[in-house]
N, C-alpha and C positions, 0 to 999 in steps of 0.2 A: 205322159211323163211330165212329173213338176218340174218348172226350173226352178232353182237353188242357186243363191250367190256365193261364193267360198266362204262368208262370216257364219252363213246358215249350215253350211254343213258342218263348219269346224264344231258347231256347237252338240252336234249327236255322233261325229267319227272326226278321230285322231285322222289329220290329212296330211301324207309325206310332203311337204313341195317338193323337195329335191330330186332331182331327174337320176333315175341311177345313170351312172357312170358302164359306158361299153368298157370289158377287161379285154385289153391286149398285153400282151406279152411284150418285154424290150424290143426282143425281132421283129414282130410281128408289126411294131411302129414304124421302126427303123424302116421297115419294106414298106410299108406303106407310103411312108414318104420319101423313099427310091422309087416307088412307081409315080409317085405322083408329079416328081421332078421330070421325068422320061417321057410324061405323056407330049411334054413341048418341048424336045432333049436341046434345041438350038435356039432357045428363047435364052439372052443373057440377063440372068442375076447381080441383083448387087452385090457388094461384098461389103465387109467393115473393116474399118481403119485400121491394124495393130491392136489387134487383142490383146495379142502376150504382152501388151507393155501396161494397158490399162489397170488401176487399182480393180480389186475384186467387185467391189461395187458398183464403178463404172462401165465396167467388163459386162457384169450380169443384167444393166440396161442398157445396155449398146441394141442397138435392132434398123434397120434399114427398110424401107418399102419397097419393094420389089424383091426380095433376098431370099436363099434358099429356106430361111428358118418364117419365111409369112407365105411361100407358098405351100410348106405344110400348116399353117396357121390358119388357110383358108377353107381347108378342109374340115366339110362337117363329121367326118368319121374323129380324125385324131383330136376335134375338140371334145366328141360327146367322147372319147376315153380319156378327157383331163388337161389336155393341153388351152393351157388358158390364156396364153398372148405371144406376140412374136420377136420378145424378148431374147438376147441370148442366153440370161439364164434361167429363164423358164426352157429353152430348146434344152438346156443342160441335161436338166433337172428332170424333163418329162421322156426325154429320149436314153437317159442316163448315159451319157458321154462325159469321158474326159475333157479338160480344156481342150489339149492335145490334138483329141480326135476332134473337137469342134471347129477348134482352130484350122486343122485342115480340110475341112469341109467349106469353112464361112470366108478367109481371111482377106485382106487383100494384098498380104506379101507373097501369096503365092500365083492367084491370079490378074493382080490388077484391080482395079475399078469394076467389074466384072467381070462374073464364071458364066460359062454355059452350063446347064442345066444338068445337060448328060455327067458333064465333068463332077458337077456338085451328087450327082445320084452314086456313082461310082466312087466316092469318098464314103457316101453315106453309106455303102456295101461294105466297103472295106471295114467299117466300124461293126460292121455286123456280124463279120468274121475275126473282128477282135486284132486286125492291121492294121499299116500304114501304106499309104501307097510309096514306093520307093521313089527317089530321084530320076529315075529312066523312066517311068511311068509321070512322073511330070514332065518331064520334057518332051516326049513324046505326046501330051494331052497339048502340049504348049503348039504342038509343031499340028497336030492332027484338028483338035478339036475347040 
């Protein structure tokens, strides 16, 4: 077999670079990165500051290292279906969530400084069945977990 440089082939075959893209489904994201949170369910995440008060733009660059929205970020499944940094509004955008549900997934008025992991996958469920988790189910995550 000859080798060939990509200028050499371009010139006798049209050459896609672009990688296709894996199709998942909302849910099937969403679960994905519910399991992928669960796989270390007591490892603590970061959180971010007051979402809901930030301007929209602010909002949608906010992102923290170590946080629930980069440890699906780290995952090479949910980048090769699109997810392209671990921004909050790329998590928005690519997970199709409300502020809302992000909010309650990422914030740090409801956990602190830190979520545990499990607690962050079980938000991220919740969004998958289109809830919220109730106040007795935070305070018992508060008390429990």
């Amino acid at each position: 077999m000859k080798h060939q440089t990509l200028a050499q082939l371009q010139i006798v075959a049209d050459i896609d670079q672009v990688y296709p893209r894996q199709v998942m489904s909302r849910s099937e994201r969403l679960e994905r990165w519910a399991e992928l949170l669960e796989r270390n369910p007591d490892r603590r995440l970061s959180t971010l500051h007051q979402t809901e008060y930030q301007p929209v733009r602010a909002r949608g660059a906010m992102r923290g290292d170590g946080s629930p929205i980069s440890v699906a970020f780290e995952d090479p499944v949910l980048r090769a279906a699109g997810f392209e940094n671990d921004n909050y509004g790329e998590a928005k955008r690519f997970f199709e969530l409300t502020d809302r549900q992000l909010h309650e997934i990422i914030c740090y008025c409801h956990f602190g400084a830190t979520v545990n992991a499990v607690t962050a996958a079980h938000h991220v469920r919740a969004a998958i069945a289109g809830r919220q988790p109730g106040m007795f189910a935070r305070m018992r995550e508060a008390f429990i977990g």
